[in-house]
C-alpha positions in Angstrom: -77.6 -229.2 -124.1 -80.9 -228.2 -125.4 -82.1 -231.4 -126.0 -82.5 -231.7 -122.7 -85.4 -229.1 -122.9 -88.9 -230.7 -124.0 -89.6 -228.5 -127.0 -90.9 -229.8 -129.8 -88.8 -228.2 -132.1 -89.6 -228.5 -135.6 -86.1 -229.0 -136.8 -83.1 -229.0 -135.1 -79.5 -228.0 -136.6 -76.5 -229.8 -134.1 -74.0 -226.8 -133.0 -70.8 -228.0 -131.7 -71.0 -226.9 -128.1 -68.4 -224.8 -128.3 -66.3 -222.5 -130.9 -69.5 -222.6 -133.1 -68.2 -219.9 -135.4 -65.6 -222.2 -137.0 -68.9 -224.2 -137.8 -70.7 -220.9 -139.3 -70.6 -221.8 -143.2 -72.5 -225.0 -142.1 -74.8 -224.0 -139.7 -75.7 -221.1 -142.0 -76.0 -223.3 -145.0 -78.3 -226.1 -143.1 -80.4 -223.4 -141.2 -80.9 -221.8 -145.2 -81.9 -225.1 -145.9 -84.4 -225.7 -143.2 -86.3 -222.3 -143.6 -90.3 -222.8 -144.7 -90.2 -221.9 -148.3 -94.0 -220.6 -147.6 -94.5 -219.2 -144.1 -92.3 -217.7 -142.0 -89.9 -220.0 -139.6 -88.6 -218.6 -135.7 -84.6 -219.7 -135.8 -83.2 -220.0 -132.2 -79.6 -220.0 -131.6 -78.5 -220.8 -128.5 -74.5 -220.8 -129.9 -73.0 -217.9 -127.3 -71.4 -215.0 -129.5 -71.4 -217.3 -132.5 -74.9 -216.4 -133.1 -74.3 -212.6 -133.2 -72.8 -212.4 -137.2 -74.4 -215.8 -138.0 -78.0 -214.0 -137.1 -76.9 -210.5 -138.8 -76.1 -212.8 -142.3 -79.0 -214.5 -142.3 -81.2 -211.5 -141.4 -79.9 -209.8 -144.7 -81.0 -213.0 -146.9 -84.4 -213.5 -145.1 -85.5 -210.9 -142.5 -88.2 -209.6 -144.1 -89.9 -213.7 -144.3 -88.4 -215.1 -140.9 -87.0 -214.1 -137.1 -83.6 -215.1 -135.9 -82.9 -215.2 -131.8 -80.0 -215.6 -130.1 -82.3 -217.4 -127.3 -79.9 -219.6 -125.4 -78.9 -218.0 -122.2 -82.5 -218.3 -120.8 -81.9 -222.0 -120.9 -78.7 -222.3 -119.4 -80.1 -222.4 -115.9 -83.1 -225.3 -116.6 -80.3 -227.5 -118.1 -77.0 -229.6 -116.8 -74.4 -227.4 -118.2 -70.6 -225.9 -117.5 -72.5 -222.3 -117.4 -73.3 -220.8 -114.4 -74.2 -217.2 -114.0 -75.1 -215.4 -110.1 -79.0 -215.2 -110.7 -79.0 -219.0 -111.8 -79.1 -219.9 -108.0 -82.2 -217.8 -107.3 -84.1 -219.2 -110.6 -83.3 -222.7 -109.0 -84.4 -221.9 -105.5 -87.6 -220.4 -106.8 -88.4 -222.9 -108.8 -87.3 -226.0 -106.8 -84.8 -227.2 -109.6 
């Protein structure tokens, strides 16, 4: 669902949208590939608790050169999605979503 969010991302890796840690060898493996060999790269990954041991392997390769987030949940409510949480209402309301 984040394509729906105008970012202009400089790459972007496809995560199945759900289960994402049966996809963790890949992801991993395509987000090693996609790193800036000379300056550093922000990672986001908006995978749910996928991104948790994903982001603790790559951090031990690269940490010291690049930053991994597990930045999706502040999304969820700006998108069309399955997830609702009880504060998404008021972000909507205050926003005029």
């Amino acid at each position: 669902y984040m394509h729906d969010i105008k970012i202009n991302f400089n790459k972007t890796i496809e995560a199945p949208r759900t289960s994402a840690f049966r996809d963790a060898a890949r992801l991993e493996k395509e987000i090693d590939n996609a790193l800036h060999t000379s300056e550093m790269s922000i990672v986001i990954m908006p995978i749910g608790m996928s991104a948790i041991p994903l982001i603790h392997s790559l951090f031990k390769k690269h940490g010291k050169k690049h930053t991994f987030l597990d930045f999706g949940s502040p999304f969820d409510a700006y998108v069309k999605s399955d997830v609702h949480r009880s504060h998404f209402d008021k972000i909507q309301n205050k926003l005029d979503l």
